[in-house]
PDB file of the backbone (N, CA, C, O) and the ligand in Angstrom, with CONECT records:
HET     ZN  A 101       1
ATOM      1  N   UNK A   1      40.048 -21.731   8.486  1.00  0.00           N
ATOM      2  CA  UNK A   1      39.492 -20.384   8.359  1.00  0.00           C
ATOM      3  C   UNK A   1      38.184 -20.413   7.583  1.00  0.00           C
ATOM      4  O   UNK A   1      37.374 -19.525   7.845  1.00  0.00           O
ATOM      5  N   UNK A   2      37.858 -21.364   6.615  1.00  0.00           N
ATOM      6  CA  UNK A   2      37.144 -21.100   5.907  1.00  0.00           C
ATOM      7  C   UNK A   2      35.945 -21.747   6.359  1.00  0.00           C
ATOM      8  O   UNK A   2      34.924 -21.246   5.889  1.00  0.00           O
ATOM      9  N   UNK A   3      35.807 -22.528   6.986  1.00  0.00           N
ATOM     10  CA  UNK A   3      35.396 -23.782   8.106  1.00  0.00           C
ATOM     11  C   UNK A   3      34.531 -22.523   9.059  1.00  0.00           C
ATOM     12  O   UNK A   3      33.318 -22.463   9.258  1.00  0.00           O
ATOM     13  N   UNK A   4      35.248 -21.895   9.383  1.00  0.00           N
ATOM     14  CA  UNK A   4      34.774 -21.328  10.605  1.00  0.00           C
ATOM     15  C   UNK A   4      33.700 -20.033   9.663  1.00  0.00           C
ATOM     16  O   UNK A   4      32.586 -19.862  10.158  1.00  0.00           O
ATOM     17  N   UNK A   5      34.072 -19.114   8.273  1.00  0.00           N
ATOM     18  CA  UNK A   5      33.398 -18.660   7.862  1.00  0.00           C
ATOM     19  C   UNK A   5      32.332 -19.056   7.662  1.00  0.00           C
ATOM     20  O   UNK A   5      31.399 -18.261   7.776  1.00  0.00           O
ATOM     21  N   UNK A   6      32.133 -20.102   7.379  1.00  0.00           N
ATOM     22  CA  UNK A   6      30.977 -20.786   6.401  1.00  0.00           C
ATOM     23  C   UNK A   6      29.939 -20.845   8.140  1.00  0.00           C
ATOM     24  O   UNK A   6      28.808 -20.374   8.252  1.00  0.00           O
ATOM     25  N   UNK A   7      30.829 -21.632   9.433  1.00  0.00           N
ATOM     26  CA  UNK A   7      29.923 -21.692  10.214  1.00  0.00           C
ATOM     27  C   UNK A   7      29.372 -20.529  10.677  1.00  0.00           C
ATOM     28  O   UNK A   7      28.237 -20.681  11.129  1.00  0.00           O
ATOM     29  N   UNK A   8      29.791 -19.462  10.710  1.00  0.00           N
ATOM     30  CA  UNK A   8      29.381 -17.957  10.990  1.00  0.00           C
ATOM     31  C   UNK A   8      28.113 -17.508   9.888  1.00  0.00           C
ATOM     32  O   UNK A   8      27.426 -16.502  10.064  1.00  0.00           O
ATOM     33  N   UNK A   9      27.985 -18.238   8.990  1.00  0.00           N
ATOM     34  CA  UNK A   9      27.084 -17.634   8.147  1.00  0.00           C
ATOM     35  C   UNK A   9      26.186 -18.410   7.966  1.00  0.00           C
ATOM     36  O   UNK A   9      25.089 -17.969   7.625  1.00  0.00           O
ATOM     37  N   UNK A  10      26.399 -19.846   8.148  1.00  0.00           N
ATOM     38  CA  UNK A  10      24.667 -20.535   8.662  1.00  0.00           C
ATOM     39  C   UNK A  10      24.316 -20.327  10.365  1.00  0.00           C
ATOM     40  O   UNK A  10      23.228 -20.705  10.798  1.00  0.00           O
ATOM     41  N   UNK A  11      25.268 -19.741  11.201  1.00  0.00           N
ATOM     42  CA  UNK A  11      24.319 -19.248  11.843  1.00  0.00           C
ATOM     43  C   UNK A  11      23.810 -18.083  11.898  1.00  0.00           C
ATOM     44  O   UNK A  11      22.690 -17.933  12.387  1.00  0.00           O
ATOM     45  N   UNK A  12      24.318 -17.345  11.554  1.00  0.00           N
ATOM     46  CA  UNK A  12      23.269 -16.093  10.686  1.00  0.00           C
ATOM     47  C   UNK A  12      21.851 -16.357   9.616  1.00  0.00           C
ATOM     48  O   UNK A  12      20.778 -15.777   9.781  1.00  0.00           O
ATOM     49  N   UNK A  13      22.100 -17.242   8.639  1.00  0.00           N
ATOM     50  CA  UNK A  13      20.863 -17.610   7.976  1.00  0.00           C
ATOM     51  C   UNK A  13      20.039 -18.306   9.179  1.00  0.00           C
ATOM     52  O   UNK A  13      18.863 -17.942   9.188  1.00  0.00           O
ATOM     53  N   UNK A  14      20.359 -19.159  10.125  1.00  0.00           N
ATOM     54  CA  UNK A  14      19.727 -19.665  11.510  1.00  0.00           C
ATOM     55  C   UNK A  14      19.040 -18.496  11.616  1.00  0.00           C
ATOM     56  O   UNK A  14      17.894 -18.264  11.228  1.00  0.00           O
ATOM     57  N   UNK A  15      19.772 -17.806  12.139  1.00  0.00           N
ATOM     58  CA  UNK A  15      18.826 -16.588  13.144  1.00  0.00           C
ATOM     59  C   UNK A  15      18.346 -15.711  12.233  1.00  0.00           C
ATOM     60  O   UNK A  15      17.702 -14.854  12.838  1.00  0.00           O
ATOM     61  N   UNK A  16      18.351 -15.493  10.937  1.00  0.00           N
ATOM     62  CA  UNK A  16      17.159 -14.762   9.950  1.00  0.00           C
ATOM     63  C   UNK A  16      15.902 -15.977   9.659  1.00  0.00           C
ATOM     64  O   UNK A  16      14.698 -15.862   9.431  1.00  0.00           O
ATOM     65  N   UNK A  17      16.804 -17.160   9.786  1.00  0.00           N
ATOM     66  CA  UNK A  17      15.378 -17.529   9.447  1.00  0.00           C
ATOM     67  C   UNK A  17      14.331 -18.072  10.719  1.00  0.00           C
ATOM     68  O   UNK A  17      13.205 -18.526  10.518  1.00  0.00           O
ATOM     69  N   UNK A  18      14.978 -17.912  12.068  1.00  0.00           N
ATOM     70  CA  UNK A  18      14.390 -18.353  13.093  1.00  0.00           C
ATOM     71  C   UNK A  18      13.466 -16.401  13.089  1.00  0.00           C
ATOM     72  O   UNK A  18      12.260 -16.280  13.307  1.00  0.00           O
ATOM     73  N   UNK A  19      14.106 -15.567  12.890  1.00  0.00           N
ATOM     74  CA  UNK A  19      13.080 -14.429  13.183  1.00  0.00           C
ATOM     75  C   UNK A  19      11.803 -14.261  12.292  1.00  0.00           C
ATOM     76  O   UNK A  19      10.678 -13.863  12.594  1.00  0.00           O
ATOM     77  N   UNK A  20      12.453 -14.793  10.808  1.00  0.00           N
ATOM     78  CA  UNK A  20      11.242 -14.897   9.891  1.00  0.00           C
ATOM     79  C   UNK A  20      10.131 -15.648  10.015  1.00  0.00           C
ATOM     80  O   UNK A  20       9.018 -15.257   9.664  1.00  0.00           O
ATOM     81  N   UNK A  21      10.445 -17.101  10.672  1.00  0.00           N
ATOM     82  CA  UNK A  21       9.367 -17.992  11.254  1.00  0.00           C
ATOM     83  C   UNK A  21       8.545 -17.012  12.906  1.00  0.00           C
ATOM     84  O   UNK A  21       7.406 -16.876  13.353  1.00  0.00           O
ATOM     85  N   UNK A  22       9.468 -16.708  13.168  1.00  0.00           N
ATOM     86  CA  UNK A  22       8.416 -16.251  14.387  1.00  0.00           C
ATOM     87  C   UNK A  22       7.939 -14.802  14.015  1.00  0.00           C
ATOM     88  O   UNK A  22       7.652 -14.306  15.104  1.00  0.00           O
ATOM     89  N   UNK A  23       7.757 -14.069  13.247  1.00  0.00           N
ATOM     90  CA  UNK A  23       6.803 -12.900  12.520  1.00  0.00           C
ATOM     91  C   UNK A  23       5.990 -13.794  11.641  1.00  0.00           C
ATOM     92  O   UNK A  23       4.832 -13.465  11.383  1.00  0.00           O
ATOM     93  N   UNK A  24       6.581 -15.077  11.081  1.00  0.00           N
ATOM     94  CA  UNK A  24       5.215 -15.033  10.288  1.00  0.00           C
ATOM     95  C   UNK A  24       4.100 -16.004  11.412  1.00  0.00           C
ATOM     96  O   UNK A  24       2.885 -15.824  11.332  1.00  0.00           O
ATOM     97  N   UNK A  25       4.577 -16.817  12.226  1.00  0.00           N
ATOM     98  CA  UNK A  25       3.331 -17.437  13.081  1.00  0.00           C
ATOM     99  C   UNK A  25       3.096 -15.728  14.034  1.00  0.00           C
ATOM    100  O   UNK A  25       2.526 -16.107  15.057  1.00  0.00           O
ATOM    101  N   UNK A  26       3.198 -14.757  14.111  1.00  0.00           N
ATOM    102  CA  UNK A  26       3.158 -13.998  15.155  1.00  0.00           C
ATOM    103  C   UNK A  26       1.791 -13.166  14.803  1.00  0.00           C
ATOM    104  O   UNK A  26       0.837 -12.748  15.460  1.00  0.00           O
ATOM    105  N   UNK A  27       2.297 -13.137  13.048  1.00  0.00           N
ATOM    106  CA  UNK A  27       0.907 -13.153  12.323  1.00  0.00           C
ATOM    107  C   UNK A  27       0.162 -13.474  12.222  1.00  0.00           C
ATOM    108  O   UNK A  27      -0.874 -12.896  12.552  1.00  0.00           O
ATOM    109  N   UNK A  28       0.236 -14.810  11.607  1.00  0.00           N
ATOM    110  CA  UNK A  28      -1.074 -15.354  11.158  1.00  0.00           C
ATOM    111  C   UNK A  28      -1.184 -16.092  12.719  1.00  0.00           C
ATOM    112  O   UNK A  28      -2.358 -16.427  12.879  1.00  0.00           O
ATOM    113  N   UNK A  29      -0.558 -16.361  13.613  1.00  0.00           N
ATOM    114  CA  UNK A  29      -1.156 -17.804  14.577  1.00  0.00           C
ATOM    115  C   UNK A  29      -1.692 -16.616  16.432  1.00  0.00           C
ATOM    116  O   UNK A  29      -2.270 -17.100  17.405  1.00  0.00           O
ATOM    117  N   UNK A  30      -1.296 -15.335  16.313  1.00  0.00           N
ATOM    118  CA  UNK A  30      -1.934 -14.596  17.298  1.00  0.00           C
ATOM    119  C   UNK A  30      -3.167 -13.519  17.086  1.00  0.00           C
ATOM    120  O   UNK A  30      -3.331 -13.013  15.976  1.00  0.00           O
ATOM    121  N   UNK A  31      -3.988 -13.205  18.149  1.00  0.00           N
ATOM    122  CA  UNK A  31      -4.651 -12.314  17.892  1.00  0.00           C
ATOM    123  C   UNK A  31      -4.468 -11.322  16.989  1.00  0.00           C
ATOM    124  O   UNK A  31      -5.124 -11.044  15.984  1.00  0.00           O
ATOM    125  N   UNK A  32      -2.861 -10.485  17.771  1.00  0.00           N
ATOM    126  CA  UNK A  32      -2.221  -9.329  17.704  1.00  0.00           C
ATOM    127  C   UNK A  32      -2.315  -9.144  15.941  1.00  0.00           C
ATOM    128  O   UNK A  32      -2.692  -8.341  15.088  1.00  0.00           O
ATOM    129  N   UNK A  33      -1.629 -10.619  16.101  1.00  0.00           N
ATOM    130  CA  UNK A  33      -1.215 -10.374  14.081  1.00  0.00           C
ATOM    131  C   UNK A  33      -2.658  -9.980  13.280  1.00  0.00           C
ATOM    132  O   UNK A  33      -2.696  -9.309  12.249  1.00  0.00           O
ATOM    133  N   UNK A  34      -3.901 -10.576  14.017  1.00  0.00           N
ATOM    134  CA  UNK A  34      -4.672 -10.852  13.142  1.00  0.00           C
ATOM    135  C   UNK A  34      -5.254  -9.174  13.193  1.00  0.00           C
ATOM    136  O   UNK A  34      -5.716  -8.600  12.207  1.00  0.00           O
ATOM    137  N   UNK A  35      -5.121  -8.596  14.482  1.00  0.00           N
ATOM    138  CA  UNK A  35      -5.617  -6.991  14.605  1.00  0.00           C
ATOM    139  C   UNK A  35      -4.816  -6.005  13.741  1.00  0.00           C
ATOM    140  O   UNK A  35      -5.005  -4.848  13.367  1.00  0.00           O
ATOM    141  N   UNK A  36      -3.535  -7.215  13.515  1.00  0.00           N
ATOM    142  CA  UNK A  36      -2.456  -5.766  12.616  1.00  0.00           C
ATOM    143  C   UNK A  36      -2.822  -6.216  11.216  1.00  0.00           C
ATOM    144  O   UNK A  36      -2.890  -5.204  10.518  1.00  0.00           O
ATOM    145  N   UNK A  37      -3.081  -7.275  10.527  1.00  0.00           N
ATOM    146  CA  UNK A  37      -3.965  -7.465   9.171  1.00  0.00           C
ATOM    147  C   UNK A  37      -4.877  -6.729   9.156  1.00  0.00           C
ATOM    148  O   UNK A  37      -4.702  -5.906   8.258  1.00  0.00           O
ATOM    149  N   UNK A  38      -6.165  -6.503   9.896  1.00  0.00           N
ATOM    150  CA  UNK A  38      -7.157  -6.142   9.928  1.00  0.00           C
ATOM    151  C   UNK A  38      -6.724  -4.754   9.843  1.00  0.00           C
ATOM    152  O   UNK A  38      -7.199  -4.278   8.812  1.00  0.00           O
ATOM    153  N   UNK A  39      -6.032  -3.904  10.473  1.00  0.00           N
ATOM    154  CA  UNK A  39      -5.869  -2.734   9.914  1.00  0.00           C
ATOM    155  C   UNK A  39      -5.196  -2.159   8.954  1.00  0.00           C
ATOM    156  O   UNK A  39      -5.542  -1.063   8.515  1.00  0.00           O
ATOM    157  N   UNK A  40      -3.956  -2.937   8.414  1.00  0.00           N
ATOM    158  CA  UNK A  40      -3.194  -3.737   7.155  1.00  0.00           C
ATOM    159  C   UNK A  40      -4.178  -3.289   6.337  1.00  0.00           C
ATOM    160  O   UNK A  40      -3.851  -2.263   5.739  1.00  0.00           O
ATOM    161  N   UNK A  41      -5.804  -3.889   5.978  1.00  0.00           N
ATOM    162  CA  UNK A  41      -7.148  -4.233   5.115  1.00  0.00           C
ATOM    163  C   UNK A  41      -7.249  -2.966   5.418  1.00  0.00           C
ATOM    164  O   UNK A  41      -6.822  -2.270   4.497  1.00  0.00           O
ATOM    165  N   UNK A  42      -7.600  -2.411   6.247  1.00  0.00           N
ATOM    166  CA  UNK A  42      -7.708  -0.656   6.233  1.00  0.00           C
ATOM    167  C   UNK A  42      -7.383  -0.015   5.586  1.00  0.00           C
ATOM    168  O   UNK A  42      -8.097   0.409   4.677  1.00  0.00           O
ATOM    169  N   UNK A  43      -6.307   0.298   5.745  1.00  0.00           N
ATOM    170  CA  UNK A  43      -5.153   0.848   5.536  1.00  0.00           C
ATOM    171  C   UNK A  43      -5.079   1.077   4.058  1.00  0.00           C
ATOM    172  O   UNK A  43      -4.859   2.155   3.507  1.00  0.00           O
ATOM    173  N   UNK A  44      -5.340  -0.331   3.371  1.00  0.00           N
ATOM    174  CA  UNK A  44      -5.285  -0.589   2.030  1.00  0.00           C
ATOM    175  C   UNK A  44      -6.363   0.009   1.087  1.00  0.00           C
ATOM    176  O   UNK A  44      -6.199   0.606   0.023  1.00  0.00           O
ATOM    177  N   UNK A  45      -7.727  -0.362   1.872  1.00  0.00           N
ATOM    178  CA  UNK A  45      -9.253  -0.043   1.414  1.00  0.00           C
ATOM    179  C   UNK A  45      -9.262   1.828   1.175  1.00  0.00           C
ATOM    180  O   UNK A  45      -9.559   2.384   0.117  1.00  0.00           O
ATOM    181  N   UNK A  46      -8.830   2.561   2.535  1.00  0.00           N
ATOM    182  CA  UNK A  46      -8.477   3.821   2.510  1.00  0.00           C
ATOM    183  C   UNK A  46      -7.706   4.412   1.554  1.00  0.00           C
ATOM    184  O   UNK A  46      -8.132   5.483   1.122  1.00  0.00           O
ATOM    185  N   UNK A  47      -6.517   3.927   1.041  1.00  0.00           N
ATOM    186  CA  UNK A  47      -5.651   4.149   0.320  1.00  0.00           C
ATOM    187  C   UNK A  47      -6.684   4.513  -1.430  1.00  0.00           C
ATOM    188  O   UNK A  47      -6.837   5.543  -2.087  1.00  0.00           O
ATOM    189  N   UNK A  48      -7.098   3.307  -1.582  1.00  0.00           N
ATOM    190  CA  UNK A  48      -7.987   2.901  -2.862  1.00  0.00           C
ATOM    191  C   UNK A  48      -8.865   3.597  -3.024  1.00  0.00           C
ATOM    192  O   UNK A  48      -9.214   3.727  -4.197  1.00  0.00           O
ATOM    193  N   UNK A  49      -9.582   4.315  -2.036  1.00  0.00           N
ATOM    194  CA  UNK A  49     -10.790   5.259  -1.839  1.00  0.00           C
ATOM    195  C   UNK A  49     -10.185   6.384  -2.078  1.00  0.00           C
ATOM    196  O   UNK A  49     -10.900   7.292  -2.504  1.00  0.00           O
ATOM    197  N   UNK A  50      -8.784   6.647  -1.889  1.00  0.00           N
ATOM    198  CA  UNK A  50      -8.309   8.120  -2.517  1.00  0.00           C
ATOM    199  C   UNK A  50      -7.714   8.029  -3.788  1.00  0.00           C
ATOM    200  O   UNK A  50      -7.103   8.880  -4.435  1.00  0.00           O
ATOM    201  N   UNK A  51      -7.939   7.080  -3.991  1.00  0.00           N
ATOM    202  CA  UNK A  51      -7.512   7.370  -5.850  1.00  0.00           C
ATOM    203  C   UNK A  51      -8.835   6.900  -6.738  1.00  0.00           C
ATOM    204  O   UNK A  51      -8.851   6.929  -7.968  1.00  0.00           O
ATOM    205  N   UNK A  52      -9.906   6.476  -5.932  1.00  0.00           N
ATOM    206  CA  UNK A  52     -11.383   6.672  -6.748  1.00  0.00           C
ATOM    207  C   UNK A  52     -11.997   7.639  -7.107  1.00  0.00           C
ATOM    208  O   UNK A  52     -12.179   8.607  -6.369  1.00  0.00           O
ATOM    209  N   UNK A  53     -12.435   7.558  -8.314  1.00  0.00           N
ATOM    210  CA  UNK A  53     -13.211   9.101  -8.594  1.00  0.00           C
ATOM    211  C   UNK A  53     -14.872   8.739  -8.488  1.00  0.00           C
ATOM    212  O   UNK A  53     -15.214   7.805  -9.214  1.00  0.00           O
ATOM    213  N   UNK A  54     -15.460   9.084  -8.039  1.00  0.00           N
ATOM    214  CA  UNK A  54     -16.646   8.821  -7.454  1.00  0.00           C
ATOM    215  C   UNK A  54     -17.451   8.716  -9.186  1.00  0.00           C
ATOM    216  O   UNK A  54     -17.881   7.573  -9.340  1.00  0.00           O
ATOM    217  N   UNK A  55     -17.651   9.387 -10.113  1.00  0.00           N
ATOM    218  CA  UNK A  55     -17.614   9.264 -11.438  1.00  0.00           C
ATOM    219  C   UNK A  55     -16.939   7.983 -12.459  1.00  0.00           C
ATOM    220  O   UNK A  55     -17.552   7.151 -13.129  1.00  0.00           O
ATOM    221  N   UNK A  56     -15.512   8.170 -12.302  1.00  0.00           N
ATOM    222  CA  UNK A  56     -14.829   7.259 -13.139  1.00  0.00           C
ATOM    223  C   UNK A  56     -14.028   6.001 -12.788  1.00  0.00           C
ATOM    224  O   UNK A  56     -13.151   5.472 -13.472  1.00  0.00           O
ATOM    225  N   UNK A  57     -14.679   5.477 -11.125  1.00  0.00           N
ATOM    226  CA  UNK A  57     -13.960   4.762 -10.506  1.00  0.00           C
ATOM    227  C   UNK A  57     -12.476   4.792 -10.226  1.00  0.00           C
ATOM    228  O   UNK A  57     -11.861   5.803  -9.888  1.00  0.00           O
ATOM    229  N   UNK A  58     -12.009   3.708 -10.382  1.00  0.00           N
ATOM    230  CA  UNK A  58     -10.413   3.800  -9.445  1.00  0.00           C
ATOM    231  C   UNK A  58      -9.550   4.289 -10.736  1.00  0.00           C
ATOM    232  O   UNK A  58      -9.762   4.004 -11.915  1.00  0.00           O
ATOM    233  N   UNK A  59      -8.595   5.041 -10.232  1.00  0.00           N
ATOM    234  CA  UNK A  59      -7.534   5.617 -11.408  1.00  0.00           C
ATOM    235  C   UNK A  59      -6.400   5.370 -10.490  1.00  0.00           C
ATOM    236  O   UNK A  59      -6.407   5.483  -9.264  1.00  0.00           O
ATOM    237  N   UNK A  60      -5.135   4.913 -11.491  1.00  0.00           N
ATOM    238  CA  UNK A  60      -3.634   5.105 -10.892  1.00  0.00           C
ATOM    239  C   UNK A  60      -3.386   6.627 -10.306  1.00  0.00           C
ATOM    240  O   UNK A  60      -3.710   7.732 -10.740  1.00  0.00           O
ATOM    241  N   UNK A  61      -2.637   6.182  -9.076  1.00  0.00           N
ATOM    242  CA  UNK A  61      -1.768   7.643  -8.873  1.00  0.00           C
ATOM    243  C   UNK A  61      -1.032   8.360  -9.578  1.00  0.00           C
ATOM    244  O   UNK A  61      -0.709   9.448  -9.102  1.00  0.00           O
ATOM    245  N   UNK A  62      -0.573   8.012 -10.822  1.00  0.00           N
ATOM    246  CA  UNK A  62       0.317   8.708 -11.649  1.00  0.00           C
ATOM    247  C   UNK A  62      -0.789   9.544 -12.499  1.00  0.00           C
ATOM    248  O   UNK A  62      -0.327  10.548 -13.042  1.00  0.00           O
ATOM    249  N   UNK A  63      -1.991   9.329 -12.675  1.00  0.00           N
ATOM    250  CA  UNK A  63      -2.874   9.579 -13.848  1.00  0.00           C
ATOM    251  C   UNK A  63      -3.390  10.675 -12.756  1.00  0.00           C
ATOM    252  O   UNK A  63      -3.794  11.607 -13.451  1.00  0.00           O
ATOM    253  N   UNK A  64      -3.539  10.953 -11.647  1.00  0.00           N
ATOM    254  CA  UNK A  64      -4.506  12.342 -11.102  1.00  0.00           C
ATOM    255  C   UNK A  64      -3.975  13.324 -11.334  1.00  0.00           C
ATOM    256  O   UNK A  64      -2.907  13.299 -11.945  1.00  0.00           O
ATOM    257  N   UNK A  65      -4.498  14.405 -10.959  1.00  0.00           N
ATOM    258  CA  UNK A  65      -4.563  15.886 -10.910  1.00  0.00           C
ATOM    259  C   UNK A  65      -4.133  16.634 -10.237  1.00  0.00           C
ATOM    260  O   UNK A  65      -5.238  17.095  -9.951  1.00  0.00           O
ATOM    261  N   UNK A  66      -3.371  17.320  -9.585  1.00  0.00           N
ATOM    262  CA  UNK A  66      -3.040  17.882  -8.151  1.00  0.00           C
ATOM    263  C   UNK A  66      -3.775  19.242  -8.593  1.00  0.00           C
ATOM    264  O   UNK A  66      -3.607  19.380  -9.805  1.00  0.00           O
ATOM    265  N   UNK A  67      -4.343  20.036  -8.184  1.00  0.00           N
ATOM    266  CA  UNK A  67      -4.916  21.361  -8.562  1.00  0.00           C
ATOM    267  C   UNK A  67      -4.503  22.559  -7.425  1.00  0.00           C
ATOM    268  O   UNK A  67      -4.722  22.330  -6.235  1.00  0.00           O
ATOM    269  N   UNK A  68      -4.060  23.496  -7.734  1.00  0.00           N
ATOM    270  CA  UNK A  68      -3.262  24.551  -7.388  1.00  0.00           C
ATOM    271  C   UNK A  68      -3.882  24.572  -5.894  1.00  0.00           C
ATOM    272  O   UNK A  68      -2.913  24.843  -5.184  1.00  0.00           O
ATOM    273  N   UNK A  69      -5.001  24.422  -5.078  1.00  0.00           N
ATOM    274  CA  UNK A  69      -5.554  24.435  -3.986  1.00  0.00           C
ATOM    275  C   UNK A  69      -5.243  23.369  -3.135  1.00  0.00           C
ATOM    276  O   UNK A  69      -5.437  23.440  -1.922  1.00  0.00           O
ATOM    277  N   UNK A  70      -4.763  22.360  -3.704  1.00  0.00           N
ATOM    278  CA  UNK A  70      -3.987  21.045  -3.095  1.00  0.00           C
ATOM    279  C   UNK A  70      -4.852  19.747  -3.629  1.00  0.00           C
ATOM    280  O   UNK A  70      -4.333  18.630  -3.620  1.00  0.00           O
ATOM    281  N   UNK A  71      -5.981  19.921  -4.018  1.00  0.00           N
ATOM    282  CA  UNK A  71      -7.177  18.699  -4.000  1.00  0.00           C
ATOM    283  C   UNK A  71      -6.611  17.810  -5.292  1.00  0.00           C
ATOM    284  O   UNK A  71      -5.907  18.295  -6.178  1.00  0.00           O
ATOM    285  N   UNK A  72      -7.064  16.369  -5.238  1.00  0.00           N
ATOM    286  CA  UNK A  72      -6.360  15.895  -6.060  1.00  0.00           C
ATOM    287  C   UNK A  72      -8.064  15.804  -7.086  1.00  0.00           C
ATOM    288  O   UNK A  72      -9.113  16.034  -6.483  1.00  0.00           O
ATOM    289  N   UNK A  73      -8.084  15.479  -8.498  1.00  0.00           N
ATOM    290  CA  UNK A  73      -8.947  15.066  -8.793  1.00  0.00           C
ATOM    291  C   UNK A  73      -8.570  14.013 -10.467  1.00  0.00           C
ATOM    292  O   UNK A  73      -7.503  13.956 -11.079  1.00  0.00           O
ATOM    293  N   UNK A  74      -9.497  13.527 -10.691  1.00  0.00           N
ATOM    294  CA  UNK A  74      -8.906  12.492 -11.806  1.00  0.00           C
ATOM    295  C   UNK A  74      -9.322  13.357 -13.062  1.00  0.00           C
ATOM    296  O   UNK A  74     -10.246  14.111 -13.367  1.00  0.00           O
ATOM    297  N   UNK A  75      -8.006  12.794 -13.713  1.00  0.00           N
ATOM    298  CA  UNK A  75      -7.421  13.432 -15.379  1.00  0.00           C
ATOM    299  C   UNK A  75      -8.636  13.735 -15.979  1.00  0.00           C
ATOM    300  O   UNK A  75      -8.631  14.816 -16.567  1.00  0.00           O
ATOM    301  N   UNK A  76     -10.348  12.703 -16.027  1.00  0.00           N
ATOM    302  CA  UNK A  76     -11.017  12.851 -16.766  1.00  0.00           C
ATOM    303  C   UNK A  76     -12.371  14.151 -16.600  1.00  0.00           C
ATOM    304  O   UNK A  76     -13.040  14.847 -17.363  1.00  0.00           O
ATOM    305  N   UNK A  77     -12.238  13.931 -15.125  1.00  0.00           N
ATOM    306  CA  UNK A  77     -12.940  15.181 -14.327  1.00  0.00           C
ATOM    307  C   UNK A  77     -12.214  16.627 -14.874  1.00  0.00           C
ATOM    308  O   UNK A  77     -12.828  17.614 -15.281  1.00  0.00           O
ATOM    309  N   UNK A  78     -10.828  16.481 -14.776  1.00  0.00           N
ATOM    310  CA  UNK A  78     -10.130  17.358 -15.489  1.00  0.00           C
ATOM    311  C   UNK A  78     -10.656  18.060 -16.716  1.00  0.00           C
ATOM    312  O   UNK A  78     -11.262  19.131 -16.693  1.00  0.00           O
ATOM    313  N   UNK A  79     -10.423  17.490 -17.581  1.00  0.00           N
ATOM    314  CA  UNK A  79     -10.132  17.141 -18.683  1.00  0.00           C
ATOM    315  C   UNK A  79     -11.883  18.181 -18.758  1.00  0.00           C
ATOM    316  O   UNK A  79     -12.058  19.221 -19.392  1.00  0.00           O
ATOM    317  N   UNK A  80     -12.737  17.571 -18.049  1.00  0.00           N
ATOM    318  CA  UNK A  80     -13.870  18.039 -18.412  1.00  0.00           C
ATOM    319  C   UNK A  80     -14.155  19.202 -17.857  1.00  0.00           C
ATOM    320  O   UNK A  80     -14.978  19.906 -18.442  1.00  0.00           O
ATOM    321  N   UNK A  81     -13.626  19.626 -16.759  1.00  0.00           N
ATOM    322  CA  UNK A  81     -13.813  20.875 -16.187  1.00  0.00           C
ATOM    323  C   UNK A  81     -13.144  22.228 -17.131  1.00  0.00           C
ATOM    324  O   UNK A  81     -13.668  23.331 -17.290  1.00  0.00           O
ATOM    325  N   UNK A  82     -11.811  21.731 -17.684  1.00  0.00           N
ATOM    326  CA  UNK A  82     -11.249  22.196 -18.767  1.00  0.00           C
ATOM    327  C   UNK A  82     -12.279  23.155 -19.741  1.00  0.00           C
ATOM    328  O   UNK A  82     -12.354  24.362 -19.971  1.00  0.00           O
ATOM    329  N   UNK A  83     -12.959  22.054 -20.143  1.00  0.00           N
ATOM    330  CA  UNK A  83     -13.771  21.923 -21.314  1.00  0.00           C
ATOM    331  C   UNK A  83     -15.095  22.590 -21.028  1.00  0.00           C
ATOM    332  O   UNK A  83     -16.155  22.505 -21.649  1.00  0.00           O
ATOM    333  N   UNK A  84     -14.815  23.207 -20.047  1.00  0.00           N
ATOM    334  CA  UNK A  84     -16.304  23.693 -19.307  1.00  0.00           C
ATOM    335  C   UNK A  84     -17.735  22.868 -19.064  1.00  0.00           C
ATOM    336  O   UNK A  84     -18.901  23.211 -18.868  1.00  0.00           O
ATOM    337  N   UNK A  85     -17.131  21.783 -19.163  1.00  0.00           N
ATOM    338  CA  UNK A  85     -18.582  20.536 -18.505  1.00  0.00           C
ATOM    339  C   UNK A  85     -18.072  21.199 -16.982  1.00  0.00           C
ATOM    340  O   UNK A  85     -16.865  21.309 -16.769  1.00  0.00           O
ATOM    341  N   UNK A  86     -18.913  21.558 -16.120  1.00  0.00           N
ATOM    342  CA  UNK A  86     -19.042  21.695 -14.536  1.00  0.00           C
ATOM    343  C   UNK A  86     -19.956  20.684 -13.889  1.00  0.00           C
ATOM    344  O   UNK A  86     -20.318  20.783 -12.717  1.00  0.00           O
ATOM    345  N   UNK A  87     -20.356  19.589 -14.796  1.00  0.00           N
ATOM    346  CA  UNK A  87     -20.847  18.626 -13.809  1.00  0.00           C
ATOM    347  C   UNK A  87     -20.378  17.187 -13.784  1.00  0.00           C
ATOM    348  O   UNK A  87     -20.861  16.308 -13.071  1.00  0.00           O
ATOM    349  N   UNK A  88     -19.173  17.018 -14.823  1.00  0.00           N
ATOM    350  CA  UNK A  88     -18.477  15.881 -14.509  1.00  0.00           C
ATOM    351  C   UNK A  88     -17.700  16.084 -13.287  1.00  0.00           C
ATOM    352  O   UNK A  88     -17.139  17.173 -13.167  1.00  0.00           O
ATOM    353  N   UNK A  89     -17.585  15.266 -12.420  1.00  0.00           N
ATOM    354  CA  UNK A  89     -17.234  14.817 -11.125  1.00  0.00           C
ATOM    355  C   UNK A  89     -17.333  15.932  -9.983  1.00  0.00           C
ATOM    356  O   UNK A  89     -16.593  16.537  -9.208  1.00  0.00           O
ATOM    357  N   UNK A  90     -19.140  15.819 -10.455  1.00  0.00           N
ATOM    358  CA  UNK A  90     -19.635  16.077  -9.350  1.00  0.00           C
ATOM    359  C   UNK A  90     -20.602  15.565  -8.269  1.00  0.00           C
ATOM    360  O   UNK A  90     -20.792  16.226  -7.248  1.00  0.00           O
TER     361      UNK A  90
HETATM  362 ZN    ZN A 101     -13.413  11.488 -12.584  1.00  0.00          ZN2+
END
C-alpha cells in the first residue's frame, strides 16, 4: 500500500514538474513568451507611473491620497495643498 502511495506521488511531482519545465522554456525559449514579458515590462512600467508624483517621484501605494473625487495624489502634494501651497504638485 504504501509502495503504491509513494508511486502515485512521484508521479504527480513528474507531471508538476514536467508542466513547470514546459512554461518556463515556453517563456523564455518562444516568441509568444517573449511578447508576454514584453507586456509583463508594461504592465509593470504603467503600474509605477501611477504611483509617481510628477513632483516627488515614486511613492508606495499605502502612502497616497484618495481624494473625495476619486483622483489619487501623493501625501506630500497633500499635505501641501492642505497648507494652502496650490502649486506643489502641479
Ligand atoms: Zn507629490
Amino acid at each position: 500500500m504504501a509502495a503504491i502511495l509513494l508511486e502515485n506521488a512521484l508521479l504527480i511531482a513528474l507531471g508538476v514538474i514536467l508542466v513547470v519545465l514546459a512554461f518556463y522554456l515556453f517563456r523564455t525559449q518562444t516568441s509568444l513568451g517573449l511578447r508576454s514579458r514584453q507586456n509583463e515590462n508594461r504592465r509593470t512600467i504603467l503600474d509605477e507611473a501611477k504611483f509617481t508624483c510628477p513632483v516627488h517621484g515614486f511613492q508606495s501605494p499605502e502612502s497616497l491620497v484618495r481624494l473625495d473625487d476619486g483622483t489619487v495624489v501623493c501625501s506630500h502634494c497633500f499635505k501641501g495643498v492642505i497648507h494652502g501651497d496650490t502649486n506643489v504638485g502641479q
